[in-house]
C-alpha positions in Angstrom: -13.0 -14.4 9.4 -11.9 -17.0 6.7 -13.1 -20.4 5.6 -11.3 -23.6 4.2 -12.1 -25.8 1.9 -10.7 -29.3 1.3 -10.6 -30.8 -2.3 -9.1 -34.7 -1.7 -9.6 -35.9 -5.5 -7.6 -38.9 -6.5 -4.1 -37.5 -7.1 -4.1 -34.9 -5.1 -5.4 -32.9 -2.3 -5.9 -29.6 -2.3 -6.9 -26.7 0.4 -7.5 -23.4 0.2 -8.8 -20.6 2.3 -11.3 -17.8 1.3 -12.8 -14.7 3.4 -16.1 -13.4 3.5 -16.5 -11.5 0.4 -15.3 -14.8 -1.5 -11.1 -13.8 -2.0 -8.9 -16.2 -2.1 -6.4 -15.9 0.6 -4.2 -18.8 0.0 -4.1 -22.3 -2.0 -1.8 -25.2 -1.4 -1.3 -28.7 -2.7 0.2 -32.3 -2.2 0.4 -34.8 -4.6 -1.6 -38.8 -3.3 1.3 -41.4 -4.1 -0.5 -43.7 -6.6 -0.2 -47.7 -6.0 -0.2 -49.8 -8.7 0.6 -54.2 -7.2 -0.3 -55.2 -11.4 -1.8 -54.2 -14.1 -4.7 -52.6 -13.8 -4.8 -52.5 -9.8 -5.0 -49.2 -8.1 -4.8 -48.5 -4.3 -3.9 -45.5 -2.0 -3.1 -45.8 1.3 -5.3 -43.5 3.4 -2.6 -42.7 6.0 -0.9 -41.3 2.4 -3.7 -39.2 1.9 -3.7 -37.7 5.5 0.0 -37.0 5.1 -0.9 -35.3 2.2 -4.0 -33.2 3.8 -1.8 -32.4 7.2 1.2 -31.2 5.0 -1.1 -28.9 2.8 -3.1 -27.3 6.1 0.4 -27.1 7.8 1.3 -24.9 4.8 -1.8 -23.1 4.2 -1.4 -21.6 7.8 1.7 -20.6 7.2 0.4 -17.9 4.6 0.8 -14.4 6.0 -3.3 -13.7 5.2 -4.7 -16.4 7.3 -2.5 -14.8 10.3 -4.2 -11.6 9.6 -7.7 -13.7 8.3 -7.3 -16.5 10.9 -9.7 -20.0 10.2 -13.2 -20.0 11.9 -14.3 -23.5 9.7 -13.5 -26.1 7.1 -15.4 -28.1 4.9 -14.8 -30.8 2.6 -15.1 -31.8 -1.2 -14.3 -35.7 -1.5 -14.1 -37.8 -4.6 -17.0 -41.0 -4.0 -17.1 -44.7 -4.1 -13.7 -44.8 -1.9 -13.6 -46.4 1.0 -11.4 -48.7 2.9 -11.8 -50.9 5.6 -11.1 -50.0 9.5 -11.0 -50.9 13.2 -12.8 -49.6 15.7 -10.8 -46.3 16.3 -10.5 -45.4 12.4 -7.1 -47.3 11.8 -6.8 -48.4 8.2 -7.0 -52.2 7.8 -6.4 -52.1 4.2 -5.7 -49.7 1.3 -8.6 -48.1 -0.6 -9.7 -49.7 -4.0 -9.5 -46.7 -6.6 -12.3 -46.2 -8.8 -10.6 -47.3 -11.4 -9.2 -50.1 -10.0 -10.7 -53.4 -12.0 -11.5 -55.9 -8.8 -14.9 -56.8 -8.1 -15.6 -57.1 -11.7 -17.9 -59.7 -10.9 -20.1 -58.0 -8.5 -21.4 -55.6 -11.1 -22.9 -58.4 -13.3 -26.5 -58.6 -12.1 -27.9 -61.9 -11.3 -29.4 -64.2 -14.1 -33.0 -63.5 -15.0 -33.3 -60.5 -13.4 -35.3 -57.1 -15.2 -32.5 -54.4 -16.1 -32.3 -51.9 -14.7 -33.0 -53.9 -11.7 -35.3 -52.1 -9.3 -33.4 -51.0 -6.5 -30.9 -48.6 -9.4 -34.2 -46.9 -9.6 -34.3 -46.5 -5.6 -30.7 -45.4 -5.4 -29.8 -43.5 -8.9 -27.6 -45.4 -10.8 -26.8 -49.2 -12.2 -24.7 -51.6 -10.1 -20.9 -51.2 -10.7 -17.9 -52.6 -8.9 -16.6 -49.6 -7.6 -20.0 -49.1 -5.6 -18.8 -49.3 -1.9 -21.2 -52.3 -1.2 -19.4 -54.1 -4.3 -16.2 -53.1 -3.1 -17.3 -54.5 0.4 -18.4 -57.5 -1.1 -15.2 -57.9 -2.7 -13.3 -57.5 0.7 -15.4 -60.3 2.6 -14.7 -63.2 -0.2 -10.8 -62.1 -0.7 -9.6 -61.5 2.6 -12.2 -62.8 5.5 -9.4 -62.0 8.0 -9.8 -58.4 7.6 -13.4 -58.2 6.9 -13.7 -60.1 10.6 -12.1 -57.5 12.2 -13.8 -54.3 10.6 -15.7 -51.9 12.6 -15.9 -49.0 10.0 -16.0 -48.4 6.2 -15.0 -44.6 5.9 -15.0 -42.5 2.5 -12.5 -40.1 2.2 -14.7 -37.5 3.9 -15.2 -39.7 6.7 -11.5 -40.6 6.8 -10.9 -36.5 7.1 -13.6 -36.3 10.0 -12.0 -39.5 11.6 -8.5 -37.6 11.5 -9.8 -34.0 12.3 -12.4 -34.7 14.9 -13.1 -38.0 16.2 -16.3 -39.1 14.1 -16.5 -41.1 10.4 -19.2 -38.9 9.4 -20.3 -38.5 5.1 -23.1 -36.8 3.4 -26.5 -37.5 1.2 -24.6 -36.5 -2.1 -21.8 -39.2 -1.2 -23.5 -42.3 0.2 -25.8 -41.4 -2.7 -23.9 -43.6 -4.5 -23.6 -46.8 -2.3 -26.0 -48.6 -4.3 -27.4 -49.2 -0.6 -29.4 -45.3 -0.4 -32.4 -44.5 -1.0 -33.5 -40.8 -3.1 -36.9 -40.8 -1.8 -36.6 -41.6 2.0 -32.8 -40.6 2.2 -31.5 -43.0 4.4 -30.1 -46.2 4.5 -32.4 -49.0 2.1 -33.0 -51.4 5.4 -33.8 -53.9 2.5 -30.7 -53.9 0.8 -28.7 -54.2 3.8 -30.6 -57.5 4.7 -30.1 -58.7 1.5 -25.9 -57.9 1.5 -25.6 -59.0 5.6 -23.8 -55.5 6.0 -23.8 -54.7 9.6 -25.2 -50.7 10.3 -22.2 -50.2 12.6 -19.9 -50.1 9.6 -21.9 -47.6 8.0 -21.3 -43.9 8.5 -23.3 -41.1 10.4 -25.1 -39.2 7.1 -25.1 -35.8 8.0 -27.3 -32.7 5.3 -24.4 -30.8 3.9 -23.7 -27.5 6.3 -24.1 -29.4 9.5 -21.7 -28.8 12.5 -20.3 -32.0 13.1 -17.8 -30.5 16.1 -14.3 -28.4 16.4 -10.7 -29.9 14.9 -9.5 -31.9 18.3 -7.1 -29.6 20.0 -3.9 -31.7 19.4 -4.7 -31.8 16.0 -5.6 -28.1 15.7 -1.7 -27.6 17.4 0.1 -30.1 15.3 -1.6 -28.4 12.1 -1.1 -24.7 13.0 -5.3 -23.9 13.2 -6.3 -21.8 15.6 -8.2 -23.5 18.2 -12.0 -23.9 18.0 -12.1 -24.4 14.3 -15.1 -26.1 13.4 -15.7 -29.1 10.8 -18.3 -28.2 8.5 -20.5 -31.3 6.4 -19.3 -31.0 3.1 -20.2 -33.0 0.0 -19.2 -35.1 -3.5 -16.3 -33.3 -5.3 -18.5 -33.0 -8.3 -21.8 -31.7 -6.2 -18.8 -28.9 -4.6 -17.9 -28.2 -7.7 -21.3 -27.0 -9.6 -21.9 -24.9 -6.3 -18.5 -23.4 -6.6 -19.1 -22.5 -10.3 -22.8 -20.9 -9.5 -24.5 -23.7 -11.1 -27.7 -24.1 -8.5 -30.5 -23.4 -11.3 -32.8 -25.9 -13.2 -31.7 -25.5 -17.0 -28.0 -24.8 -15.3 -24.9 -27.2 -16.4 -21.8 -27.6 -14.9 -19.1 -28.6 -17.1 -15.9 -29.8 -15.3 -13.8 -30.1 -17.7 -10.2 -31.8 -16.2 -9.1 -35.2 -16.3 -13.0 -36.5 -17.3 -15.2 -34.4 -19.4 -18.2 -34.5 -16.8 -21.6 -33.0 -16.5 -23.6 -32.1 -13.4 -27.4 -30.9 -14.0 -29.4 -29.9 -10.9 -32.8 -31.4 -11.6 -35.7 -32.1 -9.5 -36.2 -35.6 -11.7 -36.1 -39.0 -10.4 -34.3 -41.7 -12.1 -36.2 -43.3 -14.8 -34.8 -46.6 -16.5 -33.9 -45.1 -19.4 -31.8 -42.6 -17.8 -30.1 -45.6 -16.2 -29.7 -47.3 -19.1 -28.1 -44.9 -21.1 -25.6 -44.2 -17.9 -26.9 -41.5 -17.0 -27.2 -41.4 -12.7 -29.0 -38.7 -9.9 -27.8 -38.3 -7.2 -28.3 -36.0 -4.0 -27.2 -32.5 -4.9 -25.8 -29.3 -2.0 -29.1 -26.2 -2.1 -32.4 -25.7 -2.4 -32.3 -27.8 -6.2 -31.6 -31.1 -4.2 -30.8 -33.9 -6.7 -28.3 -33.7 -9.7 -27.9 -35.8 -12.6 -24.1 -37.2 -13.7 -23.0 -37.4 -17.4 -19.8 -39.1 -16.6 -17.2 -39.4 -19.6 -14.1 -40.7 -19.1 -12.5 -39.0 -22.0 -11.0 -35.1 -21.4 -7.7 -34.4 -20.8 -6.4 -37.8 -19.6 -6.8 -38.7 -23.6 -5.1 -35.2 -24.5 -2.7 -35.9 -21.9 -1.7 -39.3 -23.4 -1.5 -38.1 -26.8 1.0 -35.5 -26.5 3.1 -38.0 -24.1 3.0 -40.4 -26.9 3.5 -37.9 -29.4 6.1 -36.1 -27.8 4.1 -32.5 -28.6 4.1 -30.0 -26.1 1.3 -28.2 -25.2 2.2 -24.8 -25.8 2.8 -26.1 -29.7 -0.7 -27.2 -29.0 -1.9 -24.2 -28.2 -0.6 -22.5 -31.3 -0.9 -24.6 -33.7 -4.7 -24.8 -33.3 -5.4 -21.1 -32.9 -3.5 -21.2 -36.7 -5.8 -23.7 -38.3 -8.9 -21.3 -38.8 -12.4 -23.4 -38.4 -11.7 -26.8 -40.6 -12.3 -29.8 -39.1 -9.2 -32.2 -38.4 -8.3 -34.7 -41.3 -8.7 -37.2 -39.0 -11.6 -38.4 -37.1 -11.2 -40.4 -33.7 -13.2 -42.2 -30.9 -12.1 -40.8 -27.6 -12.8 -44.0 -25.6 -9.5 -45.3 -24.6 -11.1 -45.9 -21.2 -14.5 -46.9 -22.3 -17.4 -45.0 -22.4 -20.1 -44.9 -19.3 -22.7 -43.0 -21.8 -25.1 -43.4 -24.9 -23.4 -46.4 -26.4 -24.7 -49.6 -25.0 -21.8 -52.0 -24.3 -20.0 -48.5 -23.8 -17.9 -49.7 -21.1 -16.0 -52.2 -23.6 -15.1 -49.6 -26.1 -11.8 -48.8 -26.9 -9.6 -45.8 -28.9 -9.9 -45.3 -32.8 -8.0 -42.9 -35.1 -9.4 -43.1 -38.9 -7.7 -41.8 -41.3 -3.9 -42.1 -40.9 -1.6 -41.4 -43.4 2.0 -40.8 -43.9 1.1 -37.0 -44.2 -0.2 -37.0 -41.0 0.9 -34.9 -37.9 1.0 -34.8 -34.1 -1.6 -31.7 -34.5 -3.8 -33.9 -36.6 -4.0 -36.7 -34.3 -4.6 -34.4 -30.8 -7.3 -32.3 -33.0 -9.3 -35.1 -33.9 -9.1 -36.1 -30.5 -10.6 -32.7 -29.0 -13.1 -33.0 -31.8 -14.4 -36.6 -30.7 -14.7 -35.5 -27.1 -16.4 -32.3 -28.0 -18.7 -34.4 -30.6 -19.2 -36.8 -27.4 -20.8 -33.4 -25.4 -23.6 -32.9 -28.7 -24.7 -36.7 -27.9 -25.0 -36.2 -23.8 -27.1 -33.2 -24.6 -29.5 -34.7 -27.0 -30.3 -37.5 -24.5 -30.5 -35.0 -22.0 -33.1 -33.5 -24.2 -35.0 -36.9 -24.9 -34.8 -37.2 -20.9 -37.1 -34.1 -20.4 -34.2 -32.5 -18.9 -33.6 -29.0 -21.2 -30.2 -26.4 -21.0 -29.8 -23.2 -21.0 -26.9 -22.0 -19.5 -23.5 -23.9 -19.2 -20.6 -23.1 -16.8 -17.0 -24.3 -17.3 -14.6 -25.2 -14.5 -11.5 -27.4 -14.8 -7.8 -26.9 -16.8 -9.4 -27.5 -20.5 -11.6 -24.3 -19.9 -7.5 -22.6 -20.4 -8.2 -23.4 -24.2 -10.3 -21.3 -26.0 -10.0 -23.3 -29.2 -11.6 -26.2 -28.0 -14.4 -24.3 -25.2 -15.4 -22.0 -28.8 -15.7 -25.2 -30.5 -18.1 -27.1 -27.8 -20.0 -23.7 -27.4 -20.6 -23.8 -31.7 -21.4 -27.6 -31.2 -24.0 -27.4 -28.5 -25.9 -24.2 -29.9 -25.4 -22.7 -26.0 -22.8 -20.0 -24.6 -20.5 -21.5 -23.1 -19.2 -19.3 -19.4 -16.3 -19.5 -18.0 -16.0 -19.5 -13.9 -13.2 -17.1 -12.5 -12.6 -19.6 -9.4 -9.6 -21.5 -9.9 -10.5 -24.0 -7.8 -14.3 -24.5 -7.2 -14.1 -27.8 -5.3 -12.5 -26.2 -2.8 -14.4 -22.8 -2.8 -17.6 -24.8 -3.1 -16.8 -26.3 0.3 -15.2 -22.9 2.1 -18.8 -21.6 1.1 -20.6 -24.5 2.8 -18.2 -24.0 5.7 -19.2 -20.3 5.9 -23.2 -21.7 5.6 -22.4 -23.6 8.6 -21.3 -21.1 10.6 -24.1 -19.0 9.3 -22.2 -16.1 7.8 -24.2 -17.2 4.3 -28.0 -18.0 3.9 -28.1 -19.5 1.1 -26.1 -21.4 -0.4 -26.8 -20.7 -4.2 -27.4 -17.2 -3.8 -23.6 -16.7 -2.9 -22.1 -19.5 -5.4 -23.4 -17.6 -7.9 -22.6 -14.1 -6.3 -18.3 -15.2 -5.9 -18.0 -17.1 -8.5 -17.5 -14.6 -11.2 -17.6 -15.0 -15.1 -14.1 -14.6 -16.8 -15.0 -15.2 -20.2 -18.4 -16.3 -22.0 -18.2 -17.9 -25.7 -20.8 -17.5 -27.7 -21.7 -20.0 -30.1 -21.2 -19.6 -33.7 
């Protein structure tokens, strides 16, 4: 008996399939074709994204352990705050809006007078932004009326994978969580709120708890894809929320560090959201186990700066690598400020920040520049912690997932920052082992869902700060 796990992020899905004892058995991958009408639009097509997910399954079942481990259930890890319009039978009316995409700017200015954080960001966990689904819906109604007539369903990329797999848009608490439209304490739908927008329910999706049957892959699907009939489609949860269970990071005091494109935290806490919290960017949201809220640090620093340097700079990585490892313990002669997207924490105004590099001289080199960079993004961690700390919410413990965890430079070097070890999880993938576990919890192989996070995941490497 195996389990899948789906892991649709924004570039890229990936699946992968696990048995019992938490092996992997196989892992495959298909790049999301980016659209980009102007500068700074960005759309993906959903029927993209399920060419993407049907090409990776069809290849995943082609692996010579699932014929021997065959599929029982699937689950899914989904990025949030996606969603695109649809008819009445799940066709896509429209592309999806991107996170990152810069429309709607004007829905996330909060009306004139009103007390920030306004009161309902205390209800749902996080400050108004225009990437909130509601915004985004708001955006579709004013821009194009013609399409926003015809809707009958606004599915996230979890719903759009249960549309396409069996039949139902259904998402999850740690997802709508962030709809600006949910409420933490009742866990439902804010009956208020919808008033106040006009949304209609019927567009909204069925919330289901997180390792909940929803019903088997349709059989025609189940052919065309190569699973073996009867597989059953698990509730799974918020990339992020699959991720921290997928590392073994259940525990109060417990962080996960996902350290990939974004350098982002996830903190199970049993807090509410106070309006400092908000203020300083900080959000909660539902969380997968018995712990059942999490707090984001978002940054949106990591490797997409690191990334951009060495493009820029024309410096490999693998120079990177060893050019750093060289340098001993001395600070860059450079300093930098990381935000060439903005910043969503600690600085007020944050979101308008921009890149710095201080310093420059004619004697300085590619290594210089990227260090200083690493440096500001670690420095960026010592802040999150401190207003963690100011917040009531303490650390003990922090686990490391994601492709920056590959240098141990820079994971030593936030580990002597932050005054904690720093571990590092053995899954390489935990978004989609997160959700193969809460596939196998739905079938009810697992009884708890932390207990085996942190049994599989394993530890590869644990720095210890100096």
């Amino acid at each position: 008996m195996s389990f899948g796990g789906i892991d649709l992020g924004s570039s890229s899905v990936k699946i992968a399939a696990y048995n019992e004892e938490g092996k992997l058995l196989g892992l495959t991958s298909q790049e999301i074709n980016p659209l980009h009408p102007q500068p700074g639009w960005w759309e993906t097509d959903p029927e993209d994204v399920w060419r993407a997910t049907r090409l990776a399954l069809q290849e995943l079942m082609l692996k010579d352990n699932l014929h021997f481990d065959p599929m029982e259930a699937i689950s899914i890890s989904a990025s949030g705050r996606e969603n695109f319009p649809a008819d009445a039978n799940g066709k896509p009316l429209g592309n999806t809006l991107m996170g990152a995409d810069i429309r709607g700017e004007e829905f996330e200015i909060p009306p004139e007078g009103v007390e920030i954080p306004e009161s309902w960001s205390l209800s749902c966990g996080h400050l108004r932004e225009r990437m909130d689904p509601v915004m985004r819906l708001m955006w579709w109604r004013k821009n194009h009326p013609e399409i926003y007539a015809k809707m009958k369903q606004y599915p996230d990329w979890h719903g759009w994978l249960t549309l396409k797999l069996c039949g139902r848009n259904v998402s999850e608490h740690s997802l709508v969580g962030r709809w600006a439209i949910y409420d933490l304490r009742t866990r439902t739908w804010d009956a208020k709120r919808l008033a106040e927008y006009e949304i209609p329910e019927y567009l909204l999706p069925e919330i289901y708890n997180w390792g909940e049957v929803i019903g088997e892959v349709k059989n025609s699907v189940a052919m065309d894809l190569g699973l073996p009939k009867g597989v059953k489609v698990v509730v799974g949860g918020h990339d992020l929320n699959c991720a921290a269970i997928g590392a073994g990071v259940s525990k109060i005091g417990s962080v996960c560090l996902i350290s990939g494109s974004y350098e982002n935290m996830l903190i199970p806490t049993n807090l509410y959201p106070t309006a400092s919290m908000l203020l300083r960017g900080l959000s909660i949201t539902p969380h997968l186990g018995k712990i059942d809220k999490s707090i984001y640090a978002i940054c949106p620093t990591g490797n997409a700066v690191l990334n951009w340097a060495r493009g820029i700079l024309g410096f490999p990585l693998e120079e990177q690598t060893s050019q750093l490892e060289g340098r001993g313990g001395q600070p860059a002669p450079l300093m930098a400020l990381p935000y060439l997207s903005g910043a969503m924490l600690y600085w007020q105004g944050g979101r308008k920040l921009r890149g710095v590099l201080l310093g420059l001289t004619l004697a300085s080199t590619p290594i210089d520049i990227i260090q200083a960079f690493m440096e500001s993004i670690a420095y960026d961690h010592v802040n999150t912690f401190h207003m963690l700390h100011e917040e009531g919410v303490e650390i003990s413990t922090v686990r490391a997932v994601g492709g920056g965890t590959r240098s141990t430079w820079w994971t030593q070097l936030k580990s002597d920052l932050l005054g904690v070890p720093i571990e590092v999880c053995t899954q390489p993938e935990p978004g989609t082992f997160g959700a193969a576990l809460i596939a196998g919890y739905g079938l009810g192989v697992y009884n708890d869902l932390d207990d085996v996070g942190e049994k599989y995941s394993g530890t590869s490497k644990i720095y210890q700060p100096d």
